[in-house]
C-alpha positions in Angstrom: 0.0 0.0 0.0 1.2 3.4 -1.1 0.3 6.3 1.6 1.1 10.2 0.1 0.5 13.2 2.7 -0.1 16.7 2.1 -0.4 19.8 4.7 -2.2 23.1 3.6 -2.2 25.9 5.7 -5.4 27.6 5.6 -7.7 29.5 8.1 -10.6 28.3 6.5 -9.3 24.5 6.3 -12.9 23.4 7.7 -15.0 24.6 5.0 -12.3 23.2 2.1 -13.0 20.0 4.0 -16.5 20.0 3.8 -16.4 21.8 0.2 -14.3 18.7 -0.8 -16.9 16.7 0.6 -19.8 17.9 -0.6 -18.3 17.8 -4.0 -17.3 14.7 -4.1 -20.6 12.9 -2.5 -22.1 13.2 -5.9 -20.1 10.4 -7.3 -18.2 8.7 -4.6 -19.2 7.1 -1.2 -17.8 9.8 1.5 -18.3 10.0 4.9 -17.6 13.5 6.8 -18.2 14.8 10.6 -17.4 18.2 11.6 -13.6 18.0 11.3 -13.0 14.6 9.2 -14.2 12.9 6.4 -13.2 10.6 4.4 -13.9 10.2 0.3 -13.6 6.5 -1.5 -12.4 7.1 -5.1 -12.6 3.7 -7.4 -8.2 4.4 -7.3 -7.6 5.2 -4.0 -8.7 6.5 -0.3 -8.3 9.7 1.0 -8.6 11.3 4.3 -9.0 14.3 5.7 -8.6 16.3 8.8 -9.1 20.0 9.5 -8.1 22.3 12.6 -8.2 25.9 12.7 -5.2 26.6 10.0 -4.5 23.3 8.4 -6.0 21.1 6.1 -4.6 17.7 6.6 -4.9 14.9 3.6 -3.4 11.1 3.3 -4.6 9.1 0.3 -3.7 5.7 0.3 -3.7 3.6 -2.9 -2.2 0.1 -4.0 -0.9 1.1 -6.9 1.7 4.1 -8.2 -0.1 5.0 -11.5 -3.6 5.2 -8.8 -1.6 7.1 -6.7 -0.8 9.6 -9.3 -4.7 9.6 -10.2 -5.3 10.5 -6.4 -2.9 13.6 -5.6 -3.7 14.9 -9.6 -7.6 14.7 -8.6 -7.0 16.2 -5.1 -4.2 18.8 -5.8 -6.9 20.3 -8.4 -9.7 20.5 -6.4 -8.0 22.2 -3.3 -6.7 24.5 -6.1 -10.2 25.4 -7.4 -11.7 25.9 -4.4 -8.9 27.8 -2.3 -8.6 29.4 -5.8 -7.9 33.0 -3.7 -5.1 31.4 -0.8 -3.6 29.9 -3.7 -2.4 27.4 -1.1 1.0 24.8 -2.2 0.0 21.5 -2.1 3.5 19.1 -1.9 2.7 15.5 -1.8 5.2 13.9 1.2 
């Protein structure tokens, strides 16, 4: 199992999380509560965590070319919707 990690700093961390979310519940099973959710993409996993000034997200996936498919699919959606913070999104 692959596991890729990404930090973005952002006061408004929560409502990416839920944005993400939201978003994504129209074509994937996700689960979210408050400060965590969690979206199932047919490729890989991804997790997510928010506190006051980060946005915290680990995607797991078995293989590298699904990994790939993960942090592409990920990087551009934190992009579009923190589109003004113009956050950097590094995969660890």
């Amino acid at each position: 199992m692959i596991m890729r990690t990404t930090r973005v700093n952002s006061t408004r961390a929560n409502t990416y999380l839920m944005q993400l979310c939201k978003h994504f519940e129209q074509r994937v099973q996700v689960q979210f509560d408050g400060d965590r959710g969690q979206i199932t993409f047919p490729f890989c996993q991804c997790k997510l965590t928010a506190s006051d000034a980060v946005l915290d997200v680990v995607l797991t996936a078995e293989y590298d070319a699904e990994m790939c498919l993960g942090q592409r699919v990920m990087s551009n959606h934190i992009d579009r919707f923190a589109f003004r913070e113009r956050p950097h999104v590094s995969w660890q």
